[in-house]
PDB file of N, CA, C and O in Angstrom:
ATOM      1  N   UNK A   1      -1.678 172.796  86.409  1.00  0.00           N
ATOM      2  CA  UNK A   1      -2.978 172.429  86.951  1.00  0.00           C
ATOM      3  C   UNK A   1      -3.557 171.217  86.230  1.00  0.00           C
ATOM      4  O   UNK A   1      -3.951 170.233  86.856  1.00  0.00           O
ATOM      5  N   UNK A   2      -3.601 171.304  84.941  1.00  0.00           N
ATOM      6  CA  UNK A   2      -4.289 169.995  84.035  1.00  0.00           C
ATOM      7  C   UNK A   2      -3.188 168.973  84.502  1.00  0.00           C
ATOM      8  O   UNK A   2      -3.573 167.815  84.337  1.00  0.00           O
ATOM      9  N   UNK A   3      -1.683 169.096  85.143  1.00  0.00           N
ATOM     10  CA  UNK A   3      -1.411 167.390  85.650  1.00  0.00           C
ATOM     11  C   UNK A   3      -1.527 167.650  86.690  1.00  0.00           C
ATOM     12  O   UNK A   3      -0.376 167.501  87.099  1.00  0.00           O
ATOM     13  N   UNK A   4      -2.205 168.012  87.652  1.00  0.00           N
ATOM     14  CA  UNK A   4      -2.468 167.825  88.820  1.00  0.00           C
ATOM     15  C   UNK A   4      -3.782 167.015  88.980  1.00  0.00           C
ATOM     16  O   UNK A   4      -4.034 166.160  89.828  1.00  0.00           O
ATOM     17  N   UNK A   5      -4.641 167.528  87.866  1.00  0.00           N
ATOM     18  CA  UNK A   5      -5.966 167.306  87.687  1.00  0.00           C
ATOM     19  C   UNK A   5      -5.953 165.644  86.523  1.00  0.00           C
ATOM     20  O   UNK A   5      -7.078 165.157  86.417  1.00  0.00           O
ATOM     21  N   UNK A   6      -5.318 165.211  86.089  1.00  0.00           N
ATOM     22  CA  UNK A   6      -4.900 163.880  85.695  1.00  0.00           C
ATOM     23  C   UNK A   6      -4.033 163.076  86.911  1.00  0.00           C
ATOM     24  O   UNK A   6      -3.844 161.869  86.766  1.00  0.00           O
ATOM     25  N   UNK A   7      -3.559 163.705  88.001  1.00  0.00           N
ATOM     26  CA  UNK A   7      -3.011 162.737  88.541  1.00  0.00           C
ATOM     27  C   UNK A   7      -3.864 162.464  89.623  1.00  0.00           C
ATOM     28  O   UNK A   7      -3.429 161.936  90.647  1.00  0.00           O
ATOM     29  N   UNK A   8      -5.214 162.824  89.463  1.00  0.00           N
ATOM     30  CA  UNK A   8      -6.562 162.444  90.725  1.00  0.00           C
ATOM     31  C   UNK A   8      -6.794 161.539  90.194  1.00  0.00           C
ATOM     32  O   UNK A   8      -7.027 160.671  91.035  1.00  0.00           O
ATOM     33  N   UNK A   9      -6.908 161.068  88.976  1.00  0.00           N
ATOM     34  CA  UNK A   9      -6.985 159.550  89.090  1.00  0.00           C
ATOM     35  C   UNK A   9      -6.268 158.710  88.416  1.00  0.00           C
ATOM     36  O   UNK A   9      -5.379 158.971  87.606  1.00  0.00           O
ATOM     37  N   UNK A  10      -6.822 157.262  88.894  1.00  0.00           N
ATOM     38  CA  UNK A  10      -6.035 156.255  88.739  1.00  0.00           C
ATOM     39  C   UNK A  10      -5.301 156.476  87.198  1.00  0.00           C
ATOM     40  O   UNK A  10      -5.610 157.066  86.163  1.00  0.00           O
ATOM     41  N   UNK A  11      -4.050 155.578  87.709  1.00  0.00           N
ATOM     42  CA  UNK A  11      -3.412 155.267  85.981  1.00  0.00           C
ATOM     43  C   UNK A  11      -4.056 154.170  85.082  1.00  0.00           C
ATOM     44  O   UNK A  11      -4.542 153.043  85.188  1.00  0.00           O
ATOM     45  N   UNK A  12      -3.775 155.182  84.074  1.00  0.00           N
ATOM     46  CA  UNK A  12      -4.455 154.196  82.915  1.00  0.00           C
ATOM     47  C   UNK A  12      -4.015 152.799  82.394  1.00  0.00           C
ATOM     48  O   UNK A  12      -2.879 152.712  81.927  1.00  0.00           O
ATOM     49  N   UNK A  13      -4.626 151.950  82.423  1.00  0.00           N
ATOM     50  CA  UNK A  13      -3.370 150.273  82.285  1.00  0.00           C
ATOM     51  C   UNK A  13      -2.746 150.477  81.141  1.00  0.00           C
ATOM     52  O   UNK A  13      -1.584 150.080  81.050  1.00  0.00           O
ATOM     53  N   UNK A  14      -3.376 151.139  80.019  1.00  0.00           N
ATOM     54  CA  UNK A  14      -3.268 151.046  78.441  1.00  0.00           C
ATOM     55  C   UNK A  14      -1.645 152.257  78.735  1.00  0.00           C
ATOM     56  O   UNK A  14      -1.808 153.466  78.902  1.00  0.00           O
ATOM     57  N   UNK A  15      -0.269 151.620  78.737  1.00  0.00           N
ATOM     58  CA  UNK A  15       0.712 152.437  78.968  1.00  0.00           C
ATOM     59  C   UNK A  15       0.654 154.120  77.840  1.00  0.00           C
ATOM     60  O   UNK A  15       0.792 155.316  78.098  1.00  0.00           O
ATOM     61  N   UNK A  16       0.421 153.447  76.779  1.00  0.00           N
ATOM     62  CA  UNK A  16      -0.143 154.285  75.224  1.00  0.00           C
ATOM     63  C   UNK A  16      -0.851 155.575  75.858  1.00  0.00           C
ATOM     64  O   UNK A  16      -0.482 156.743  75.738  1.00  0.00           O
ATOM     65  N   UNK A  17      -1.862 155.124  76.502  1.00  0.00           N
ATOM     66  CA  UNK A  17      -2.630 156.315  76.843  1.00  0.00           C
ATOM     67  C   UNK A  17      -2.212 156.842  78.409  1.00  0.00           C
ATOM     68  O   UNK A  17      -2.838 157.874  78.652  1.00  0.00           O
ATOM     69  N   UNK A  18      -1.388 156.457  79.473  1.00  0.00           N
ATOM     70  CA  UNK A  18      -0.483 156.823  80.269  1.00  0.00           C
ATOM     71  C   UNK A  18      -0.024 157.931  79.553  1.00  0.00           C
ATOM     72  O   UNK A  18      -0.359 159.106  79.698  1.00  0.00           O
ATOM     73  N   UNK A  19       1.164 157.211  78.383  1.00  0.00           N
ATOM     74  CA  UNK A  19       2.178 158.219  78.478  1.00  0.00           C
ATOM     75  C   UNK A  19       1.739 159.565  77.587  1.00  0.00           C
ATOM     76  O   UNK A  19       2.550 160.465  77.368  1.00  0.00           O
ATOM     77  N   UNK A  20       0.356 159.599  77.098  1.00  0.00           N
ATOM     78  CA  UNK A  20      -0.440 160.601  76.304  1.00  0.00           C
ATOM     79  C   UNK A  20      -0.529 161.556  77.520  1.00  0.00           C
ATOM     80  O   UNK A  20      -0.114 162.715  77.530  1.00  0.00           O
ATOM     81  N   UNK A  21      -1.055 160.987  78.414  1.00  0.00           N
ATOM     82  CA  UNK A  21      -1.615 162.104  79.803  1.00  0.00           C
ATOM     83  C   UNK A  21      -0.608 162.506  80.092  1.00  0.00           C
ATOM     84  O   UNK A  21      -0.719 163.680  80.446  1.00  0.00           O
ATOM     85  N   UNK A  22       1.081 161.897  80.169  1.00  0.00           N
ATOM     86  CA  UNK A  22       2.160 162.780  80.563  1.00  0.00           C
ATOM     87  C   UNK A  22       2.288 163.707  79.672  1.00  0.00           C
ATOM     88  O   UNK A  22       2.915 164.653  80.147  1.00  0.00           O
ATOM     89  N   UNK A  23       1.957 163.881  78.515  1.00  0.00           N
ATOM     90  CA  UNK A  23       2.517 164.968  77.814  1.00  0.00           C
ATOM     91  C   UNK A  23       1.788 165.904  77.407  1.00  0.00           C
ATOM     92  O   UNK A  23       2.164 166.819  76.675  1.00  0.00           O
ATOM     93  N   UNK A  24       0.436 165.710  77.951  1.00  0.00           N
ATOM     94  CA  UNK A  24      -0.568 166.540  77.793  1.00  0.00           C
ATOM     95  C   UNK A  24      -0.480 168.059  78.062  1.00  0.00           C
ATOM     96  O   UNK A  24      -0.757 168.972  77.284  1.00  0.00           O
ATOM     97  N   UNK A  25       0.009 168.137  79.459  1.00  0.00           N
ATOM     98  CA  UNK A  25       0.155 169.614  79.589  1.00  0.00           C
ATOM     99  C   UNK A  25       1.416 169.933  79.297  1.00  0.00           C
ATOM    100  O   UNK A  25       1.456 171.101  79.684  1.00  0.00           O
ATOM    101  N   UNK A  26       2.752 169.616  78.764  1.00  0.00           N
ATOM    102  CA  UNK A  26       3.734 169.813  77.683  1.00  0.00           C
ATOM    103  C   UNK A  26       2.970 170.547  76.808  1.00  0.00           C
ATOM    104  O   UNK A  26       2.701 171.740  76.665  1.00  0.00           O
ATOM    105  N   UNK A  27       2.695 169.517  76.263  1.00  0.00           N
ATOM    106  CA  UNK A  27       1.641 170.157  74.813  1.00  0.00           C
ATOM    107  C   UNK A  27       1.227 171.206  74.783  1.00  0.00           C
ATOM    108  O   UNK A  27       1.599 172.193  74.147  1.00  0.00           O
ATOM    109  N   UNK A  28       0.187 171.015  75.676  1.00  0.00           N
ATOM    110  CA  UNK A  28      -0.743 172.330  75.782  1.00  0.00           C
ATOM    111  C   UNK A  28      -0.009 173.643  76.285  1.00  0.00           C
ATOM    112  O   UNK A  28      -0.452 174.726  75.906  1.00  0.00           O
ATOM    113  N   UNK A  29       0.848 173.606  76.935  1.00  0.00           N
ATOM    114  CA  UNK A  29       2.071 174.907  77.130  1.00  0.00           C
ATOM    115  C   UNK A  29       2.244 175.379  76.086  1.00  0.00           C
ATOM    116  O   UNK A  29       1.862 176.522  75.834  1.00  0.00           O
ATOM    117  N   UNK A  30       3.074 174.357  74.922  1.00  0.00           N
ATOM    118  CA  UNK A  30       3.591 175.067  73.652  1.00  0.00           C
ATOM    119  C   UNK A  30       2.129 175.680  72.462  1.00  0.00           C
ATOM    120  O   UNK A  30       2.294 176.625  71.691  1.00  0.00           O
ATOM    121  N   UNK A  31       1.057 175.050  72.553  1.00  0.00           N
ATOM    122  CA  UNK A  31       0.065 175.153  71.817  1.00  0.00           C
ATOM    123  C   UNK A  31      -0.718 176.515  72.929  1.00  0.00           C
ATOM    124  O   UNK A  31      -1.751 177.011  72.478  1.00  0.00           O
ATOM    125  N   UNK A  32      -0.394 176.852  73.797  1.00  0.00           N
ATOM    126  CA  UNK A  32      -1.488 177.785  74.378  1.00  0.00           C
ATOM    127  C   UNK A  32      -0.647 179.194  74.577  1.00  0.00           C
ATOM    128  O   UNK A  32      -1.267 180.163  75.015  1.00  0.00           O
ATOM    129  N   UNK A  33       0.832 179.329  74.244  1.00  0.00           N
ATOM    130  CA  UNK A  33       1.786 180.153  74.693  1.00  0.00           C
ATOM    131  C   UNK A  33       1.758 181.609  73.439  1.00  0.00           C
ATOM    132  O   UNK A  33       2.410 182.639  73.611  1.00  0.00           O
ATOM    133  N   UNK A  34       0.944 181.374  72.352  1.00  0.00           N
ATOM    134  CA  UNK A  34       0.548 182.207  71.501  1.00  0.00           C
ATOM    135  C   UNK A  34      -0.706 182.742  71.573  1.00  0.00           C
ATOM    136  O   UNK A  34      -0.882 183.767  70.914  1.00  0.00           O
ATOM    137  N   UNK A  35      -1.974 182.146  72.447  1.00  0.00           N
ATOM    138  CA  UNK A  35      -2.558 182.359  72.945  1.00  0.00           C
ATOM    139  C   UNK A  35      -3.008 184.071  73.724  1.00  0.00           C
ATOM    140  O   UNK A  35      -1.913 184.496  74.093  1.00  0.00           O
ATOM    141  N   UNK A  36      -3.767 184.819  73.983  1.00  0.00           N
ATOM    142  CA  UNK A  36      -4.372 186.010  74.832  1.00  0.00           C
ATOM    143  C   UNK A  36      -4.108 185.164  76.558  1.00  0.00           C
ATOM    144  O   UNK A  36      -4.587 184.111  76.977  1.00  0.00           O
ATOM    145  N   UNK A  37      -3.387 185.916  77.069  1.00  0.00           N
ATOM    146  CA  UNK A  37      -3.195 185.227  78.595  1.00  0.00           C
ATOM    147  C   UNK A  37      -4.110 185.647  79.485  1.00  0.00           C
ATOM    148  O   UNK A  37      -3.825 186.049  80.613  1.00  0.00           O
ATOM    149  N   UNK A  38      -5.385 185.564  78.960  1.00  0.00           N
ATOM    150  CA  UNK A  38      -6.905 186.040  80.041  1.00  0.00           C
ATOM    151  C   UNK A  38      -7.245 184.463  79.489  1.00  0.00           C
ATOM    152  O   UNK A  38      -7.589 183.617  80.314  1.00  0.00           O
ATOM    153  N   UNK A  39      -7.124 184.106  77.987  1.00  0.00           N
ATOM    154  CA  UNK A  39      -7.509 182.204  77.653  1.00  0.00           C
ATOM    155  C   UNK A  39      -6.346 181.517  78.889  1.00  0.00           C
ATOM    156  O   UNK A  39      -6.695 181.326  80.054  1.00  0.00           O
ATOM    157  N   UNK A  40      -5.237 181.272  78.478  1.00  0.00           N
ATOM    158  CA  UNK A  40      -4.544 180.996  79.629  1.00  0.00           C
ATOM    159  C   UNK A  40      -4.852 181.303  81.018  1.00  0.00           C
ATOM    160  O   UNK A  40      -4.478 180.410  81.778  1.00  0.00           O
ATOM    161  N   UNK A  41      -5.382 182.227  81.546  1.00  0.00           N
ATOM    162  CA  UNK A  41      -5.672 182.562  82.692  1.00  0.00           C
ATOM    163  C   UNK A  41      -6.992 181.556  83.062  1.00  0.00           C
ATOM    164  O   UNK A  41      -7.019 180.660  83.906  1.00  0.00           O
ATOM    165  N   UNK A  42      -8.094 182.008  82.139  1.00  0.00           N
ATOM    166  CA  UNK A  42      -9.393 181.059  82.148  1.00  0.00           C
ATOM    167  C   UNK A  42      -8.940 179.374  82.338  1.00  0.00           C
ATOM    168  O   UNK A  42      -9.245 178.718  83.334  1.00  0.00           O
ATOM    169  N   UNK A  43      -8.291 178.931  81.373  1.00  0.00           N
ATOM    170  CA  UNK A  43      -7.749 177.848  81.611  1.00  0.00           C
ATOM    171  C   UNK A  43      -6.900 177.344  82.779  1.00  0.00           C
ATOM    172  O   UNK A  43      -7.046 176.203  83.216  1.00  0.00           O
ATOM    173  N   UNK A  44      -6.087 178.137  83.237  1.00  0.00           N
ATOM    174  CA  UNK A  44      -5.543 177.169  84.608  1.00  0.00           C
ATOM    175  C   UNK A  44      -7.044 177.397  85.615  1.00  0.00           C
ATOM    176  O   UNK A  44      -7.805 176.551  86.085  1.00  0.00           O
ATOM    177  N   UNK A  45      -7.065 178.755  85.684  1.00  0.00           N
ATOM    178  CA  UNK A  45      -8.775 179.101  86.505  1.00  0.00           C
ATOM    179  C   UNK A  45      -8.959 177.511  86.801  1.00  0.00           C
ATOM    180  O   UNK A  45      -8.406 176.772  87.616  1.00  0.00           O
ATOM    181  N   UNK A  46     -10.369 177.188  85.407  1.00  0.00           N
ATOM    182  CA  UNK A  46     -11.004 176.316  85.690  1.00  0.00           C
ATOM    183  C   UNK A  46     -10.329 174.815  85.640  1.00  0.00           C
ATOM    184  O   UNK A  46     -10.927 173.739  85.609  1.00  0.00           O
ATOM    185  N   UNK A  47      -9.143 175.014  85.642  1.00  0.00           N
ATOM    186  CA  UNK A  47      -8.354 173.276  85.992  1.00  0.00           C
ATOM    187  C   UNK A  47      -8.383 173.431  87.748  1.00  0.00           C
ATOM    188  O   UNK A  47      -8.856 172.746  88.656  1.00  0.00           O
ATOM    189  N   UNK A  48      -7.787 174.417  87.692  1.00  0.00           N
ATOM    190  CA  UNK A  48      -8.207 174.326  89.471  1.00  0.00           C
ATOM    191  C   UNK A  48      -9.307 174.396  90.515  1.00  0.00           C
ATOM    192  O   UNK A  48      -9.263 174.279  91.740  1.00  0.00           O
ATOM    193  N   UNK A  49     -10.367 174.636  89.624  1.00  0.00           N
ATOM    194  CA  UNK A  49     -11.595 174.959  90.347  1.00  0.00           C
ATOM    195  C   UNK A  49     -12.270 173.176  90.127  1.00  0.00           C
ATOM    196  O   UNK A  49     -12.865 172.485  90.954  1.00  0.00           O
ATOM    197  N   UNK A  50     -11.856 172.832  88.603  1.00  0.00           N
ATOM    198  CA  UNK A  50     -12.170 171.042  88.537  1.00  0.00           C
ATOM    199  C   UNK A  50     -11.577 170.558  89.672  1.00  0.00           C
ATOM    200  O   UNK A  50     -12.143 169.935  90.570  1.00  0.00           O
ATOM    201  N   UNK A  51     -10.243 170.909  89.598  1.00  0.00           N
ATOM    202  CA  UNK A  51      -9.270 169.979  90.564  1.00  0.00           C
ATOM    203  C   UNK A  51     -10.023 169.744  92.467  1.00  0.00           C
ATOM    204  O   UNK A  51     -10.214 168.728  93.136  1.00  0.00           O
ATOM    205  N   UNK A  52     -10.241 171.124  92.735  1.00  0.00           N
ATOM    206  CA  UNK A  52     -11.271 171.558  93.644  1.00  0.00           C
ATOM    207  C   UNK A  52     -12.677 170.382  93.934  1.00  0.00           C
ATOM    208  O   UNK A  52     -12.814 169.421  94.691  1.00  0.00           O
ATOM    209  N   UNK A  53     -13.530 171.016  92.949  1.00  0.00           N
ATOM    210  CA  UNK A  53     -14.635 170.095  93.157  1.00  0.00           C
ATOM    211  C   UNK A  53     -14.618 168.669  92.695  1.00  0.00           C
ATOM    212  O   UNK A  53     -15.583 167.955  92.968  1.00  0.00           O
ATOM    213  N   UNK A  54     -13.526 168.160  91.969  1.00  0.00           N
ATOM    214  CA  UNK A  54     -13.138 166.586  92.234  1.00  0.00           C
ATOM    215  C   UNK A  54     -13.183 166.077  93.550  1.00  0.00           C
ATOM    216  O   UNK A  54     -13.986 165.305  94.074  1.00  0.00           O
ATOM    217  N   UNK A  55     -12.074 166.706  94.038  1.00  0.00           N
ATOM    218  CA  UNK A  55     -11.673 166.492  95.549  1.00  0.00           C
ATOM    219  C   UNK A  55     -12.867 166.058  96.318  1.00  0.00           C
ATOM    220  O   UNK A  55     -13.196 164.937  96.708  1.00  0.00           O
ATOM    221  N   UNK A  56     -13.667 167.689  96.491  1.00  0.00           N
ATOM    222  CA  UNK A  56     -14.925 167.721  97.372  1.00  0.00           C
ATOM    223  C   UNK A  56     -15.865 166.557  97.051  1.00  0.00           C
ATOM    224  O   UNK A  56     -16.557 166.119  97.970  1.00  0.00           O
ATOM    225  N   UNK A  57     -15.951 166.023  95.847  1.00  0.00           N
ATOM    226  CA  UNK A  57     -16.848 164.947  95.373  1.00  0.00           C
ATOM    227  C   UNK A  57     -16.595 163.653  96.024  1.00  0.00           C
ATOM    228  O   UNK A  57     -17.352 162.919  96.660  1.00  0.00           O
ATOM    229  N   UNK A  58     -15.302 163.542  95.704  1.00  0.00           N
ATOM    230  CA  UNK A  58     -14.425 162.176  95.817  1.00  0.00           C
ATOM    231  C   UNK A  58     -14.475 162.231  97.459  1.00  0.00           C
ATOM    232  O   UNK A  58     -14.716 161.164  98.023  1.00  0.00           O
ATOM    233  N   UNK A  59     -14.266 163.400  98.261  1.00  0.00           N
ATOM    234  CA  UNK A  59     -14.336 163.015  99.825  1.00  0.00           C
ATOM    235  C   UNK A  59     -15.098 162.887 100.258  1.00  0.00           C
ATOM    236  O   UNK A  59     -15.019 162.100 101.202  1.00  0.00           O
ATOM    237  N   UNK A  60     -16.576 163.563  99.957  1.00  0.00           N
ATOM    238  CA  UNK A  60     -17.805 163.380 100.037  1.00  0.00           C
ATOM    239  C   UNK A  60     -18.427 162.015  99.711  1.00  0.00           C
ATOM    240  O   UNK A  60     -19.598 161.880 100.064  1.00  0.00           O
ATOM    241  N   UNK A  61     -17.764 160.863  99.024  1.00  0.00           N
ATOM    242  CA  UNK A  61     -18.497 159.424  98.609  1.00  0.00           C
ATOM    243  C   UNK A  61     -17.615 158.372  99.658  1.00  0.00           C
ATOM    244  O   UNK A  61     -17.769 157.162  99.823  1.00  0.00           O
ATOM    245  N   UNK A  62     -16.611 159.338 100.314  1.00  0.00           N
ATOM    246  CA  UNK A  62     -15.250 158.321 100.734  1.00  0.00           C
ATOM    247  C   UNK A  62     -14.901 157.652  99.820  1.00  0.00           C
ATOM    248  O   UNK A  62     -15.166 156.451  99.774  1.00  0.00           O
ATOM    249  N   UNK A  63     -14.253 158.256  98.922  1.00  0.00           N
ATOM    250  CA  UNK A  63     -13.121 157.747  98.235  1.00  0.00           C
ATOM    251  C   UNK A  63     -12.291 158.232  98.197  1.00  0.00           C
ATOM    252  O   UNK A  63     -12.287 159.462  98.218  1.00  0.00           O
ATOM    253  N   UNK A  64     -10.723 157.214  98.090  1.00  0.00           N
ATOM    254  CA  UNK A  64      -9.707 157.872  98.459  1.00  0.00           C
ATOM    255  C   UNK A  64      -8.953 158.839  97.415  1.00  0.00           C
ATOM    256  O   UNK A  64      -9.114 158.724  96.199  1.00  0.00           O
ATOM    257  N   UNK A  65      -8.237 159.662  97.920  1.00  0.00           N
ATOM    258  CA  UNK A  65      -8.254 160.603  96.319  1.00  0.00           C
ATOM    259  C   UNK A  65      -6.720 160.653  96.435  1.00  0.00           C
ATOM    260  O   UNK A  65      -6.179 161.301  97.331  1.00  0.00           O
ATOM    261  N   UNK A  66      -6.033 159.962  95.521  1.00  0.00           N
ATOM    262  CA  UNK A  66      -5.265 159.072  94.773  1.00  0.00           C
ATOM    263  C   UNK A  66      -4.105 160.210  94.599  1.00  0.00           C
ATOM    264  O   UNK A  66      -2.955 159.773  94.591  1.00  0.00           O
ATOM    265  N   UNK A  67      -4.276 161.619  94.460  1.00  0.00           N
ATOM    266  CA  UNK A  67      -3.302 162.744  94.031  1.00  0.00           C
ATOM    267  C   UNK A  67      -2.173 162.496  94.551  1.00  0.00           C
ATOM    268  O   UNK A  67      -1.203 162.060  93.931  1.00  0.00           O
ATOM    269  N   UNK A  68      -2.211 162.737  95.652  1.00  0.00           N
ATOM    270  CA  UNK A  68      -0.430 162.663  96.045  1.00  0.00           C
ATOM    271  C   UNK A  68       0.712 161.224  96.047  1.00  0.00           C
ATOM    272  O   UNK A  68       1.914 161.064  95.832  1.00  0.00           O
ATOM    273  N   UNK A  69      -0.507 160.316  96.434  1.00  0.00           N
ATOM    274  CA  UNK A  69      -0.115 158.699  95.895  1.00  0.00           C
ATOM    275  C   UNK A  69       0.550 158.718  94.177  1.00  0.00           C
ATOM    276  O   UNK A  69       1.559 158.246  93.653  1.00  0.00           O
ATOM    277  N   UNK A  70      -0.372 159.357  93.794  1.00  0.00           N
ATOM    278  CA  UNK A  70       0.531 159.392  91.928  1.00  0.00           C
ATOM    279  C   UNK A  70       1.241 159.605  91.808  1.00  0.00           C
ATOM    280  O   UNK A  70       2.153 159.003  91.240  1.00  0.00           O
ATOM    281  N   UNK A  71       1.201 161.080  92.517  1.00  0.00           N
ATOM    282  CA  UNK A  71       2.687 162.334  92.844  1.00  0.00           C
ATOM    283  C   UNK A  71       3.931 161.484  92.944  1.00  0.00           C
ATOM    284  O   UNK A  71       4.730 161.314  92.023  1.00  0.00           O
ATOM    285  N   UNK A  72       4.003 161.042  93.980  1.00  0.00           N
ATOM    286  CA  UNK A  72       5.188 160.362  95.038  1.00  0.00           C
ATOM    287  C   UNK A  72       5.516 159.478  94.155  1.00  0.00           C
ATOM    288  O   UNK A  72       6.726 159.430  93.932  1.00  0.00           O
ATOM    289  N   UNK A  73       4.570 158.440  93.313  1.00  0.00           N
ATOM    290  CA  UNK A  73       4.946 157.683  92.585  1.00  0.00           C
ATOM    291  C   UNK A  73       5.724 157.834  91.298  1.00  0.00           C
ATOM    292  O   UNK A  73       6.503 157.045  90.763  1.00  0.00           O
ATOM    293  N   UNK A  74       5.181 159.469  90.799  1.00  0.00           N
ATOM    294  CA  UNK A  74       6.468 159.745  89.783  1.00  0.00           C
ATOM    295  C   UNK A  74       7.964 159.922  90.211  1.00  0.00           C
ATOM    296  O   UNK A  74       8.985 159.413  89.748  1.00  0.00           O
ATOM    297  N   UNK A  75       7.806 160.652  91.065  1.00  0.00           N
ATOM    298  CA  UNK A  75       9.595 160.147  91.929  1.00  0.00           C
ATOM    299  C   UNK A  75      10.316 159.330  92.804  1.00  0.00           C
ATOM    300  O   UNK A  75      11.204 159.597  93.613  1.00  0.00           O
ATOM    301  N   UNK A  76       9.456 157.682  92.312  1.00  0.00           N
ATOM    302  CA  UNK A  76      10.076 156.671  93.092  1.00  0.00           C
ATOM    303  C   UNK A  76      10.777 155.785  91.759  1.00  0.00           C
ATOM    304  O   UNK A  76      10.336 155.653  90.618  1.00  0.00           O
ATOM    305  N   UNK A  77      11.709 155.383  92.217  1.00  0.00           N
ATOM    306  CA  UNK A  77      13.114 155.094  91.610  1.00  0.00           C
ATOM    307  C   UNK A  77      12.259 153.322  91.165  1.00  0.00           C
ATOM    308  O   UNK A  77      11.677 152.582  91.958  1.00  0.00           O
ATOM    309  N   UNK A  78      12.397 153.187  90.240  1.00  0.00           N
ATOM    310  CA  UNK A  78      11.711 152.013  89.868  1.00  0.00           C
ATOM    311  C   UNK A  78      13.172 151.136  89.852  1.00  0.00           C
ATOM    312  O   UNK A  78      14.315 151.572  89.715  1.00  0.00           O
ATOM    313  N   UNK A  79      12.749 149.867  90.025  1.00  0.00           N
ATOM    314  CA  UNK A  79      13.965 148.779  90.607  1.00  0.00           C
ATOM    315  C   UNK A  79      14.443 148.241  89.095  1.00  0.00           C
ATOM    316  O   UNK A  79      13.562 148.098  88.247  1.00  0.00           O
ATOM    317  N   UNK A  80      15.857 147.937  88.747  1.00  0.00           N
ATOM    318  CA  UNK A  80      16.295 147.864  87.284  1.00  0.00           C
ATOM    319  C   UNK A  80      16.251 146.280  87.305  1.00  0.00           C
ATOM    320  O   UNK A  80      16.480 145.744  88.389  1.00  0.00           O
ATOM    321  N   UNK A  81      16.076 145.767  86.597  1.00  0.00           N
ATOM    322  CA  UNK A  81      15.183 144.628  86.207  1.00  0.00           C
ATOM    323  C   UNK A  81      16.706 143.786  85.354  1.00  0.00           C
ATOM    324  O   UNK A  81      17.298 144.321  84.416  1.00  0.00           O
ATOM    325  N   UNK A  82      16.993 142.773  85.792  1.00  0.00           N
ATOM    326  CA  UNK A  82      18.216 141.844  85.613  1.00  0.00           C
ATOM    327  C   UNK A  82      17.424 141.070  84.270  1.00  0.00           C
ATOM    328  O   UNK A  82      16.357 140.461  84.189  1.00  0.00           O
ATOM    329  N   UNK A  83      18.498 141.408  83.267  1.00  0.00           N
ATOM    330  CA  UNK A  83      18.009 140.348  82.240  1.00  0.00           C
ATOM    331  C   UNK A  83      18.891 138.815  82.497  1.00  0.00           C
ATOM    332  O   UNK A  83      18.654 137.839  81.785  1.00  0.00           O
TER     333      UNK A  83
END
């Protein structure tokens, strides 16, 4: 849920802090897996209920909401670059 909820918006130019947001919910897996799973539970909860009222916000101003555009973009084959 927390990369679903980072991939509503745009990418960050600063690659540094890109590739921080990819590993964010990595992280937080191994750091939350010792955890009481009602905290875990609370936690995806309210990533999806953010993820939720992002949406509703973002469609409500007409703006376009960027999620699945990100998505698609992590599994497009980037072109190998001729030195």
């Amino acid at each position: 849920t927390m990369f679903l909820q980072m991939r509503m918006n745009p990418t960050p130019p600063d690659p540094t802090q890109a590739m921080i947001f990819n590993w964010m919910p990595l992280i937080f897996t191994f750091m939350l897996a010792s955890f009481p799973a009602g905290l875990v539970i609370y936690w995806a909860w309210n990533n999806t209920l953010s993820i939720t009222q992002q949406a509703v916000i973002m469609k409500r101003q007409g703006a376009k909401i960027e999620l699945f555009d990100n998505i698609k973009g992590l599994f497009k084959r980037k072109p190998v670059q001729s030195k």
